[in-house]
N, C-alpha and C positions, 0 to 999 in steps of 0.2 A: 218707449215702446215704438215700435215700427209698425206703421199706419198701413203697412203693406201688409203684414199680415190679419187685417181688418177682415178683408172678402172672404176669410176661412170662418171668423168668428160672427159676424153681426149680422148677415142678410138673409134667415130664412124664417120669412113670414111664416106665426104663427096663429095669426089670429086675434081680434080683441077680447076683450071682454063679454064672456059670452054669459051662457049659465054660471058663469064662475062667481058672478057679483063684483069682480073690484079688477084692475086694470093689469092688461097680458100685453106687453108691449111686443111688437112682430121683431122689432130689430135687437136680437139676444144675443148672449157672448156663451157661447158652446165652451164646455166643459166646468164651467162654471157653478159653485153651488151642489145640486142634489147629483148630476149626472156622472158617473165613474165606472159604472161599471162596462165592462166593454170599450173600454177607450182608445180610439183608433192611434193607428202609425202615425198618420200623419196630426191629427188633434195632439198628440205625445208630443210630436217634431216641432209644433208652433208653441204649444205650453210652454215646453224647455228652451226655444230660444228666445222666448218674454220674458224668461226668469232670467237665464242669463243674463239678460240686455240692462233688465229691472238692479241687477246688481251695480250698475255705474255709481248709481248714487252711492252705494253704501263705502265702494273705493274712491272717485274722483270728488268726493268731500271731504276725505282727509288732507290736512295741512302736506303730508308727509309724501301725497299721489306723484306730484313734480318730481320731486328731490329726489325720490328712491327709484322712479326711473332713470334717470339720471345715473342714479350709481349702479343699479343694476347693469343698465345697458351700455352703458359709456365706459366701464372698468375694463379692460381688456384682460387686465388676471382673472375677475369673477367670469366673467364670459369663456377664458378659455377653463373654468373648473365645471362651471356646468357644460359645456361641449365631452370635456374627459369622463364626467362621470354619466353624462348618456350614452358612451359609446359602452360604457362599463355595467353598467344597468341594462340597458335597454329602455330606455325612455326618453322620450324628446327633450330636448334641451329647453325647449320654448314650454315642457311645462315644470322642470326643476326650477326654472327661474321665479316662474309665476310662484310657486309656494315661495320663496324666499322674499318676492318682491311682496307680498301679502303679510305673511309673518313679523318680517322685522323692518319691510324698504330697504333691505342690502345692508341692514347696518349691521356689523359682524358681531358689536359691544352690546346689542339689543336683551334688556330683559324684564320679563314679564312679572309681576306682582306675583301671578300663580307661582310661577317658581321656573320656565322653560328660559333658556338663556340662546344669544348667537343667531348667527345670522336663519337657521333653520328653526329654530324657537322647538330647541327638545328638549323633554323633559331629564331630570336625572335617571331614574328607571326608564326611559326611552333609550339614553344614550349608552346604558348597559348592555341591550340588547342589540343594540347596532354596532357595538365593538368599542364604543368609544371611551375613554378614560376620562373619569372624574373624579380627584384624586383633593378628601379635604381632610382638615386635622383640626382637633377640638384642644386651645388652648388658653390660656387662664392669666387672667391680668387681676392682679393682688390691687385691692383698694383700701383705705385704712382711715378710720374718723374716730374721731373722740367723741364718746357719748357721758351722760352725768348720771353717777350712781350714790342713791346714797345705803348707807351701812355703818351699823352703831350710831345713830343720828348724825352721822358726819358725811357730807358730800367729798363723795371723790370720782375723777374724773379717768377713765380707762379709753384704752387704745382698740376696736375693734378691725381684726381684719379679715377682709371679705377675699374668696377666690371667685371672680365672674369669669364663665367659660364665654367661650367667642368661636369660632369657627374661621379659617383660612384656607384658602382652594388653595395649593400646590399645582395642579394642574387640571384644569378644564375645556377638555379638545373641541366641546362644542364653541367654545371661542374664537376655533380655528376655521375658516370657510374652506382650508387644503383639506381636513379633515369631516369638516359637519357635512358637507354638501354632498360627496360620493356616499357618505355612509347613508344619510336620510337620501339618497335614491335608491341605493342597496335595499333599503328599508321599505321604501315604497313600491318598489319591485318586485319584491318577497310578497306584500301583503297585493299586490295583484292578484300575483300565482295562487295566493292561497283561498282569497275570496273568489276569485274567479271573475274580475273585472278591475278596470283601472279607475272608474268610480268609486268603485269601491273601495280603492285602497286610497284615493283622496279622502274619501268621507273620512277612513278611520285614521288619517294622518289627524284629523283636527278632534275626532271624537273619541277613540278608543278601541282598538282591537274588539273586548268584550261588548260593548255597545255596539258596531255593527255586526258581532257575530247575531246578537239577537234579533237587529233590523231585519238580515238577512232572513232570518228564520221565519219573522212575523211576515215577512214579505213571500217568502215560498209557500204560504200558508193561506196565503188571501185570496178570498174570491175575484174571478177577472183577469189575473196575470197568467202568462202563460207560462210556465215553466223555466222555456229554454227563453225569457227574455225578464231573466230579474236583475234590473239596473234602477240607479239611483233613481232618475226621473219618474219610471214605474211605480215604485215606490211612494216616492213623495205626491204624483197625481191622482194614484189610483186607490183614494182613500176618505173619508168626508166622515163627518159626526154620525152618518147615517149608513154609507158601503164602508167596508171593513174598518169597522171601529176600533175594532185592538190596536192596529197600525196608527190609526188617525192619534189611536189615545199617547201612542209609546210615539210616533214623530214630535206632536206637543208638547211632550215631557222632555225632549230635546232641546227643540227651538226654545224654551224657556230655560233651559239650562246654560245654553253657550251657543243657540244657533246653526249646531254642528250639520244640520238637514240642508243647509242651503249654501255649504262650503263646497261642494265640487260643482256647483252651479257659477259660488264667487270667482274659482281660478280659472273657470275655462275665460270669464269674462278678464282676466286677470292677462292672459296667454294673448285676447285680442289685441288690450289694452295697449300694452309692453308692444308686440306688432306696429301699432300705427304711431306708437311713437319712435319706434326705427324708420318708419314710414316717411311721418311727414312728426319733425319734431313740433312745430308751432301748431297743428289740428291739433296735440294731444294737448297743449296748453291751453289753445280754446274750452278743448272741454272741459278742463278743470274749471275754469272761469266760468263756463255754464253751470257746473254745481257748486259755484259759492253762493253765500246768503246774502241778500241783502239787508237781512235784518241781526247777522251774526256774523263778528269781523272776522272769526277764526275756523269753526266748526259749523252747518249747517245741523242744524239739532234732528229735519226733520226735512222729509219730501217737499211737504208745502211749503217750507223757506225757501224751496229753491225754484218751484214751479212758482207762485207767487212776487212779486218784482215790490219794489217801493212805486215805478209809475203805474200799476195797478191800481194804486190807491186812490182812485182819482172822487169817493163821495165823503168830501171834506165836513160837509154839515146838511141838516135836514133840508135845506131849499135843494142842494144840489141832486139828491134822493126824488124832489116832485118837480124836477127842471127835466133830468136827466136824460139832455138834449141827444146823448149818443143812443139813446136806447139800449141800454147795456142790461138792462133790470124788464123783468118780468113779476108779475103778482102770482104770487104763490096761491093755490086753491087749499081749503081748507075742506080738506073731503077725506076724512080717516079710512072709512071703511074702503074707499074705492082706489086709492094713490096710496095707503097704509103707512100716511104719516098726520102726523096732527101738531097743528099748531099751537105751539105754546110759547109765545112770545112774551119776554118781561120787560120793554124797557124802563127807564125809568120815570117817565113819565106818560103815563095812560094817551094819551093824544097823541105820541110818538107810535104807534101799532099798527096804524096802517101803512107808514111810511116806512116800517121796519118790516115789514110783513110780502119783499122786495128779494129777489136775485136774479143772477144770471140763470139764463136758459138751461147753460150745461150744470149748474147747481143742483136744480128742481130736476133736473131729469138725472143726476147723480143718485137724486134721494130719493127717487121716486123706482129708480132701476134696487136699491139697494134691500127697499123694502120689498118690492117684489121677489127676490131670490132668496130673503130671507124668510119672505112666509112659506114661500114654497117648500123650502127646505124642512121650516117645523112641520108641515104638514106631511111629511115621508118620517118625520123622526118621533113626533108625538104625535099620530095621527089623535082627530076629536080635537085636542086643546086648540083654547081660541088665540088667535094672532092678536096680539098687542098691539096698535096703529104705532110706528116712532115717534117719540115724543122732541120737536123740533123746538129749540130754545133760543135758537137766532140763526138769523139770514144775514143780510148787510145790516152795515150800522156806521154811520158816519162816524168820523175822526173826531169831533170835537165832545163825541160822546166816548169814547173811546180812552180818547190821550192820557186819560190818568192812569191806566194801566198802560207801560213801559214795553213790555212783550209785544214784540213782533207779531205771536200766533194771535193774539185780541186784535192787532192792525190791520190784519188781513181782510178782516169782515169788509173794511170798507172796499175792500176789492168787487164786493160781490159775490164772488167766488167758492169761497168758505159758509159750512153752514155748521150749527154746534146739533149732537143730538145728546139727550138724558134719557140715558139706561136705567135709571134706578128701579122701575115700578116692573120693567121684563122677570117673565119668568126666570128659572138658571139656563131652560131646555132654550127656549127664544135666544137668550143675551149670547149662547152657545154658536145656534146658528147664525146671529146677527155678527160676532167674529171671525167667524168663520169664513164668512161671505165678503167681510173687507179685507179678509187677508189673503182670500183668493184673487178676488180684483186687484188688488193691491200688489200681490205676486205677476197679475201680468202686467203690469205697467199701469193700468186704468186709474187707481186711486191714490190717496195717501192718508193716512187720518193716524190723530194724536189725542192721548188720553191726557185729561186733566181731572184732576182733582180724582176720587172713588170713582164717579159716575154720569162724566161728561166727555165725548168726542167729539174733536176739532175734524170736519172731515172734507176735501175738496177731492177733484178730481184733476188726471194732467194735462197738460195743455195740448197733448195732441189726442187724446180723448174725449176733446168736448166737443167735437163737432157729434160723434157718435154718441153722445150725452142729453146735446141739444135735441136729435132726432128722435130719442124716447121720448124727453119733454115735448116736443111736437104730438106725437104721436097721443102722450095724454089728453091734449086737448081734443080730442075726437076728429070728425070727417076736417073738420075748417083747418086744424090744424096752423099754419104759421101764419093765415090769416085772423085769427083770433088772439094767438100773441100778440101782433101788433097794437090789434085794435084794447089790448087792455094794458 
């Protein structure tokens, strides 16, 4: 997330806690949570380019981010196929590659379990439509075993043979990058014209023609957009469990499907990506390096693997928890109604609870921000029902209490950092809003958080979000503010 775009979201004092009874932190993240309707040019312009940004992770933590820049950009036949078929299209060259570089990393032989093959990852009935030939034949390999039978009391043994069909491609153009490439720009092209934006016709490259004709639809339909500006980003901000529900409901049903809502977001970052590594080839290796895990030698499983470091870990066992000469740890307040989390610490042994009952600043003010945008939200969407405080199940927790679970995401706690919450006891309408709300933060950069088990979140915030973290946490503590952190 880029910390520059901060002065847009966090700085207008609203006020504490007044009549409300329980804590309104002044320093907010605009557009976040209940707010949509009406949403400015410019709040549009900073959302979309946090989502984009927020996408690095999901590409420079694959194994494959290096390599297939590399091939993409370094091939001088691939580079001059997507030049010829932008001038043929009409489309930038720098974004035919991004789909290619996304879909398969340049690899031409790529193919997918679904069934889409080649370096454009199309499907059969895709490649129909774009001209392309896919030419297979159903053919039969004779097998033949002896089985025992018996008849007249007498066993006798016969020859059964089988005909098992098999299928063989003769010819598969999508194989071919002189062929798949111009056509899926031909194709992406068309489906501009036809939606009526280039968003648009990314989206349906990864979701479906019929899928975004309905997007479209649900989206020219909703309150707040204006007409003449229905674009992806539109779309996917101008929507919450609470303003136009039908959108928020049919987006949902997407991203749980295949993610498809958040693919013309992934290739514009896909389009920078590719850029800086023509750039400056060694920046773009750095970053990959920046999103490896250190607690996963191959795949980063999760945000927190990679915001989280092994020297984070630095509270080895309970003395270093009541030493904790750097001051890294703050005492968590146990105040539900007011902070709308409540502490339910289990360690295992009872005397361990106050010592566990410990985080960073920007933790407590993660959890304390999280709960606030989550009541507030129930409170627009079921108004009368009462807010459930979040039920907090662990802060930090030293290594040596730790170590026998093997997982990285249980290591983390010793960072500090990491806090668990249990959803079990939320209403549906609460647990609704309470995802809602981390997948909006989470969408700009601010948080990360992983489900374990039915009804536990693993949830931290990023490292360049926790200054803006810490100053809510400030902020709870009333007038004394960073003087009373210390002092406790």
């Amino acid at each position: 997330m880029k910390l520059a775009a901060l002065f847009l979201l966090s700085l207008t004092p609203l006020g504490q806690a007044g009549s409300s009874g329980y804590f309104v932190p002044a320093h907010r993240v605009s557009g976040i949570g209940v707010a949509r309707d009406g949403l400015s040019d410019e709040l549009l312009q900073v959302r979309t380019d946090e989502m984009i940004q927020s996408q690095t992770f999901t590409i420079m933590r694959e194994p494959l981010a290096v390599p297939g820049a590399r091939r993409i950009s370094d091939s001088s036949h691939l580079q001059a196929l997507f030049r010829r078929a932008a001038e043929r299209s009409g489309l930038s060259a720098s974004l035919i590659e991004a789909i290619a570089y996304l879909e398969s990393w340049g690899n031409p032989r790529a193919e997918s379990p679904a069934g889409p093959k080649g370096i454009m990852q199309i499907s059969s009935a895709t490649a129909h439509s774009m001209g392309l030939r896919v030419i297979e034949r159903t053919r039969y390999r004779v097998t033949r075993h002896r089985v025992q039978r018996t008849r007249h009391g007498r066993k006798q043994y016969v020859t059964l043979v089988h005909r098992v069909p098999y299928v063989v491609t003769l010819r598969d153009d999508r194989l071919s990058p002189d062929r798949a490439i111009p056509a899926a720009a031909n194709y992406l092209a068309g489906m501009a014209q036809k939606f009526g934006g280039l968003d648009w016709a990314i989206f349906a490259y990864h979701c479906g023609q019929g899928c975004v004709g309905e997007m479209i639809d649900l989206t020219r339909h909703a309150q707040g957009i204006p007409k003449n500006e229905l674009t992806v980003p539109r779309m996917f901000f101008s929507c919450s469990p609470v303003w136009n529900r039908d959108l928020y409901q049919a987006i949902q049903q997407q991203m749980q499907r295949d993610w498809s809502p958040t693919y013309y977001f992934r290739i514009v970052r896909a389009e920078q990506l590719l850029a800086l590594y023509r750039r400056d080839p060694q920046a773009f290796e750095e970053l990959s390096r920046q999103y490896h895990s250190d607690f996963d030698s191959v795949r980063a499983p999760h945000r927190l693997a990679v915001w989280v470091k092994r020297a984070d870990l630095v509270f080895r066992n309970s003395a270093d928890l009541r030493n904790d000469d750097s001051k890294l740890l703050v005492r968590a307040a146990n105040r539900p109604e007011y902070l709308g989390y409540r502490l339910s610490l289990r360690p295992d042994s009872p005397e361990d609870v106050e010592d566990f009952a410990l985080a960073s600043p920007a933790a407590l003010g993660t959890l304390t921000y999280i709960a606030f945008e989550t009541r507030r939200l129930l409170d627009k969407l079921h108004p009368g029902e009462e807010f459930q405080p979040l039920d907090v199940t662990s802060l930090v927790e030293p290594e040596d209490g730790v170590r026998q679970s093997s997982d990285g995401l249980t290591l983390m706690h010793c960072s500090g950092q990491v806090f668990d919450i249990d959803y079990s006891a939320l209403s549906p309408g609460e647990l609704e809003c309470l995802r809602f709300v981390l997948n909006d933060l989470g969408w700009a950069g601010y948080l990360g958080f992983v489900e374990e088990g039915r009804d536990q979140l693993h949830i931290g915030c990023s490292p360049n979000s926790r200054q803006f973290f810490t100053r809510v946490f400030e902020e709870s503590l009333g007038p004394q503010g960073p003087e009373q952190m210390r002092a406790s």
